[in-house]
C-alpha positions as a LaTeX table, in Angstrom:
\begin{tabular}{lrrr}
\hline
Residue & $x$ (\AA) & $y$ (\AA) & $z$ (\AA) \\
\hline
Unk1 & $-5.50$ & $-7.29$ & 1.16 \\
Unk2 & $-3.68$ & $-9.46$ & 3.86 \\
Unk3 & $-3.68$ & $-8.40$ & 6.89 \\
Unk4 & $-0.37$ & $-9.55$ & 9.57 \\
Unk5 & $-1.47$ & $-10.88$ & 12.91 \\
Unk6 & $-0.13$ & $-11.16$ & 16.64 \\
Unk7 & $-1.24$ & $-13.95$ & 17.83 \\
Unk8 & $-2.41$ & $-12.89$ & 22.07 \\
Unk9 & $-2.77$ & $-15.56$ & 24.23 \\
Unk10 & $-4.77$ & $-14.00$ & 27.49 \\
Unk11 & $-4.35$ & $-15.44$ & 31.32 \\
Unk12 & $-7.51$ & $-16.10$ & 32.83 \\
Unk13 & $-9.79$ & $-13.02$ & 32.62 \\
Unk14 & $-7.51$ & $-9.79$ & 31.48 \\
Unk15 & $-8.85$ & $-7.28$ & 29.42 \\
Unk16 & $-6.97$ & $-8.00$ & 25.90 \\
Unk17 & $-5.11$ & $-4.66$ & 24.26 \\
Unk18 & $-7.41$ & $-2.80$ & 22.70 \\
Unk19 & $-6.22$ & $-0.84$ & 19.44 \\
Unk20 & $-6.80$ & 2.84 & 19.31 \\
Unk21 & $-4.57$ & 6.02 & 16.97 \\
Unk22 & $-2.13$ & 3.23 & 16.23 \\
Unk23 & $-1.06$ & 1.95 & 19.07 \\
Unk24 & $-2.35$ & $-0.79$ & 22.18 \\
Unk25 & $-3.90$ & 0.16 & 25.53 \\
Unk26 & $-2.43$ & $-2.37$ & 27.91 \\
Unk27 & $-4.90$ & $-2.71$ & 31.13 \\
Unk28 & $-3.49$ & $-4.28$ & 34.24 \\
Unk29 & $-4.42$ & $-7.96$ & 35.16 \\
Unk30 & $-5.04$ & $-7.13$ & 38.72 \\
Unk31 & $-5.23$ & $-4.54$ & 41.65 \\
Unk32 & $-2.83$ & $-2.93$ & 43.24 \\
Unk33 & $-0.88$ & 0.50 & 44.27 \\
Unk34 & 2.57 & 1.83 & 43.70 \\
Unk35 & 3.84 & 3.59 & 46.55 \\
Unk36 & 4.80 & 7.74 & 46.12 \\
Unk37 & 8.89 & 7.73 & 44.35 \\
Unk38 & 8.63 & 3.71 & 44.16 \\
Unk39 & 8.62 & 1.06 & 40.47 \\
Unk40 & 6.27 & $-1.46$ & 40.60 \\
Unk41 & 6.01 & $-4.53$ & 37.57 \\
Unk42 & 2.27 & $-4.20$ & 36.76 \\
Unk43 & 0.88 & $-7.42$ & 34.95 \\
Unk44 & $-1.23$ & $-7.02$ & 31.68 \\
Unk45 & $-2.55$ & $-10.53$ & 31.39 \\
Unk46 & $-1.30$ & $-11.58$ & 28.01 \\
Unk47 & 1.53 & $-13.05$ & 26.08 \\
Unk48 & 2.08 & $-12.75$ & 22.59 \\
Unk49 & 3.77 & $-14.27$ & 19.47 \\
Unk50 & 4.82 & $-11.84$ & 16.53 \\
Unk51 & 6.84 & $-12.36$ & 13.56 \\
Unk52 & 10.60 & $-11.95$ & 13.75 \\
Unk53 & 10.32 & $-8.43$ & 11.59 \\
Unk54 & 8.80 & $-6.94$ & 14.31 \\
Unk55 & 9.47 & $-5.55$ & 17.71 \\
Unk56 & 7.05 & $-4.48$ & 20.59 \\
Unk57 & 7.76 & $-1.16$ & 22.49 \\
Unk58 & 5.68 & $-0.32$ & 25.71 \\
Unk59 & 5.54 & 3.37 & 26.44 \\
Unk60 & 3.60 & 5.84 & 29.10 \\
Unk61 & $-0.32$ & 6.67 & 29.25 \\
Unk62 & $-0.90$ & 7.11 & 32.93 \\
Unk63 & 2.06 & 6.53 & 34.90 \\
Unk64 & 6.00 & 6.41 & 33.92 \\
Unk65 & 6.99 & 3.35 & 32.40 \\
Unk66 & 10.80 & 1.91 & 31.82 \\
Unk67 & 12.46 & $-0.97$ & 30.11 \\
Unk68 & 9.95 & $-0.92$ & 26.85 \\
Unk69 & 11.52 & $-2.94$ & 24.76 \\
Unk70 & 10.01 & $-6.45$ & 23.68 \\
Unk71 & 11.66 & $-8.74$ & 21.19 \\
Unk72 & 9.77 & $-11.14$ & 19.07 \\
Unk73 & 11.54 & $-14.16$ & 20.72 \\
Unk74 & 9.85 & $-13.59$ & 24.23 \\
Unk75 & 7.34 & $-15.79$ & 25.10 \\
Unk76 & 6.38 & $-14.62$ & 29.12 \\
Unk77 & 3.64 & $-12.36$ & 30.03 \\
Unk78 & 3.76 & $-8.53$ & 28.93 \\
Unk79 & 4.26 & $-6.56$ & 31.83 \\
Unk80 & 4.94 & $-2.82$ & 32.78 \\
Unk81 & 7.65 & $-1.59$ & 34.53 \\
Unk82 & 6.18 & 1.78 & 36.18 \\
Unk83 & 7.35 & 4.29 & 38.35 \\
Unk84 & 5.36 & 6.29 & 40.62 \\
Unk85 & 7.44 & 9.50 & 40.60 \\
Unk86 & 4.09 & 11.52 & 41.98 \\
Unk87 & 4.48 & 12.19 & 46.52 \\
Unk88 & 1.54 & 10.11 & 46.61 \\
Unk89 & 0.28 & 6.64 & 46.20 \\
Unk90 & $-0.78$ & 5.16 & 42.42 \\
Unk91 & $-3.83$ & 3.23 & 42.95 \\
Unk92 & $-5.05$ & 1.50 & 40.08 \\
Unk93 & $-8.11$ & $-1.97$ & 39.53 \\
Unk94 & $-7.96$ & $-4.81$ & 37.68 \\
Unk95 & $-9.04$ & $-3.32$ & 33.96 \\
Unk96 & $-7.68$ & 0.16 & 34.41 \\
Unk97 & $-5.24$ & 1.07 & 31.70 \\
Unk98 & $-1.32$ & 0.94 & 32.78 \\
Unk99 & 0.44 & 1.72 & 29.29 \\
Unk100 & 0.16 & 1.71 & 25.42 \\
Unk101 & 2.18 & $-0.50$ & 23.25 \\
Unk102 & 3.26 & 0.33 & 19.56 \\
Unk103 & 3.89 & $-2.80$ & 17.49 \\
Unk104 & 7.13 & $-1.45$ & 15.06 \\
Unk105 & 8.47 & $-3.07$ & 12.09 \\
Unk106 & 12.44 & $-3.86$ & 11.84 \\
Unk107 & 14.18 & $-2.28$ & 9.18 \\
Unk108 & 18.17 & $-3.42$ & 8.82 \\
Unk109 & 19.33 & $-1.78$ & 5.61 \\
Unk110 & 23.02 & $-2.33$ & 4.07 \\
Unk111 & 25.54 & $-0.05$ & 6.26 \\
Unk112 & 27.60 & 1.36 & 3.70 \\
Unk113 & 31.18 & 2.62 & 5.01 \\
Unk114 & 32.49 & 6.55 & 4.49 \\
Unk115 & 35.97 & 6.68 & 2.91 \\
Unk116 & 36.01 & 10.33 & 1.81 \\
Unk117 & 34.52 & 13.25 & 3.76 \\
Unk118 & 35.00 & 17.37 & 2.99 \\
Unk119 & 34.16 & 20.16 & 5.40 \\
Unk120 & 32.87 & 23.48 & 4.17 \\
Unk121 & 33.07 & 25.02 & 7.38 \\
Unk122 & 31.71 & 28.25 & 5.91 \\
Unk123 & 28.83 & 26.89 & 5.40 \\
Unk124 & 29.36 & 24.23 & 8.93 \\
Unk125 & 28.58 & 21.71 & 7.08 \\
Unk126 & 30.32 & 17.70 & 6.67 \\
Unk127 & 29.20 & 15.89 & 3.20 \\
Unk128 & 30.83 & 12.65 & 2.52 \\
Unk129 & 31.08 & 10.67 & $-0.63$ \\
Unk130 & 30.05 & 6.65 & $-0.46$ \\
Unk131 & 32.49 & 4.39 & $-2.33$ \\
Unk132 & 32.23 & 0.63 & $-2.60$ \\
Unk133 & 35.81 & 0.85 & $-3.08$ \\
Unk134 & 38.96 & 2.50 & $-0.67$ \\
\hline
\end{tabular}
């Protein structure tokens, strides 16, 4: 059976994503602390190349994380946007995990366009009929 690959491309010593209930653990590169109601970019010590079909998304494990979204085009280091929104300080070492990243698959199928809808508000519901034709 083939099996698709990411090819990971680590920066000096980092702790490479380890894959666990379908998604990556992203550990940060180095030290550091995020100061209580303050963002922080936390390095993960990697860059990666995936096929144009796919699409990275980086989402919370220990901390709040924003931005998320990694096209297959980028070629820079994976970082995490985080957000301490705790009244104290977020300490975390080099190796401790930041974040989890899910590795998705792009789907584009045809967008048909509506040209007849009904309402049976009765029932509150909207059905439409697809036509390749007006």
């Amino acid at each position: 059976m083939f099996q698709e690959s990411i090819e990971m491309k680590m920066i000096g010593d980092s702790k490479m994503p380890v894959c666990m209930n379908g998604v990556y653990k992203l550990f940060a590169r180095e030290s550091g602390i995020i100061q209580a109601r303050h963002g922080a970019k936390i390095p993960t010590g990697f860059m990666m190349k995936m096929q144009k079909s796919y699409f990275a998304k980086i989402q919370p494990s220990r901390i709040r994380t924003f931005g998320g979204v990694i096209d297959s085009d980028y070629r820079g280091e994976i970082c995490v946007l985080a957000f301490n929104s705790m009244n104290t300080d977020f300490e975390y070492a080099a190796g401790d995990e930041v974040a989890e990243m899910m590795i998705l698959r792009i789907v584009t199928p045809e967008i048909k366009k509506f040209y007849s809808c009904f309402c049976d508000c009765k029932a509150n519901v909207m059905a439409c009929a697809i036509a390749t034709t007006p």
